[in-house]
N, C-alpha and C positions, 0 to 999 in steps of 0.2 A: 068220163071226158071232162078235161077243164079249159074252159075260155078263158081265154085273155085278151083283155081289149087294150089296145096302148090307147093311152092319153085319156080314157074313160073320168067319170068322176072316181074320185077318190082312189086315184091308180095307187098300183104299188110297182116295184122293180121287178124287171122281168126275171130275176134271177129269185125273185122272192117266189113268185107265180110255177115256176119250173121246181123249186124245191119243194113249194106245199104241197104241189101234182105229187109227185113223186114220193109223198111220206104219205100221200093220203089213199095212193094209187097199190103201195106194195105191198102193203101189208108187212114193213120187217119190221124185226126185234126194236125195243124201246134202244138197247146198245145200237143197232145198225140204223138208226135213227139217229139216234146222237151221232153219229160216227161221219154220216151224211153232213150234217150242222156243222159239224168241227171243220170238216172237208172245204164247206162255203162258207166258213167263216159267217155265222148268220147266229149268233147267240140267242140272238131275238127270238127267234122259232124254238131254241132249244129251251129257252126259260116259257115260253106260253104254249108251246103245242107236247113238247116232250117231255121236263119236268112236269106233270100232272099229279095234282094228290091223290097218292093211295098206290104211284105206281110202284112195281118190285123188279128191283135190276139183282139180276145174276152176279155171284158174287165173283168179285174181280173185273166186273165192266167199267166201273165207273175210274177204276184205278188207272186201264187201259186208255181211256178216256181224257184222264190227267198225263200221262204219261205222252198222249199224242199233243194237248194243247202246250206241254210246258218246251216239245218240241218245236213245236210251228209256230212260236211264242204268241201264242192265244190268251193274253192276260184279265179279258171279261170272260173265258171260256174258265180258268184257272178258279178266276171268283165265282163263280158258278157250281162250280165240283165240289167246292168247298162248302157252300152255301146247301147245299144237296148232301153233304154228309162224308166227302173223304176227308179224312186226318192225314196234314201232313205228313204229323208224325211218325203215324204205322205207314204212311205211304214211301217217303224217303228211306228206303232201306239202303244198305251199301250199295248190290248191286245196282241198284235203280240207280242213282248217284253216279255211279261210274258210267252205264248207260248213257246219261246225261249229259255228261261231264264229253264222253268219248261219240258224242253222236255224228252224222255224216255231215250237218249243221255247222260243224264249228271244224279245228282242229285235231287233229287223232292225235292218242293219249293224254291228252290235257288232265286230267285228274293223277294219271300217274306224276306228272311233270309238277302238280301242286303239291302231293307228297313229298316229291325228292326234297322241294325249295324247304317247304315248312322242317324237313328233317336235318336240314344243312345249319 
């Protein structure tokens, strides 16, 4: 069980209060944890409760991870993955790029449509 008291000393946001219940209550995955973070926009929790030293992410989560912040333009989430060890480099594949490029976010086929231009 976790209290919240509004207006207490040293409050924090309700929404802060309802995420750390919830990371500290489920027990998931360090990924489904992050994933929560990214969800509430709440980097904060994900750099001091979820980043921990020594933790080990399954490989392909953190990619996934990037993959959602560079959708939902998460730009402290972006610096974070990085900061944490994904490589653009190996992360920007073609597909991922078109992905990107063609997400529900934006425009459909816009990377195709940068191709044409650049070949014109």
């Amino acid at each position: 069980i976790t209290v919240f008291r509004m207006g207490s000393e040293g409050h924090q946001d309700i929404d802060l209060a309802i995420l750390t219940a919830l990371l500290k209550g489920a027990n998931a995955s360090a990924p489904d944890q992050l994933s929560l973070a990214l969800a509430w926009n709440r980097v904060d929790i994900a750099r001091s409760q979820i980043f921990i030293y020594g933790q080990q992410w399954p490989v392909g989560s953190l990619e996934q991870a990037m993959l959602d912040a560079l959708v939902l333009d998460r730009v402290d989430f972006v610096k974070l993955l990085i900061e944490n060890g994904v490589s653009m480099h190996r992360f920007l594949t073609l597909s991922r790029l078109e992905e990107l490029y063609n997400t529900r976010h934006g425009p459909s086929n816009t990377l195709y449509h940068l191709v044409r231009d650049v070949k014109k």
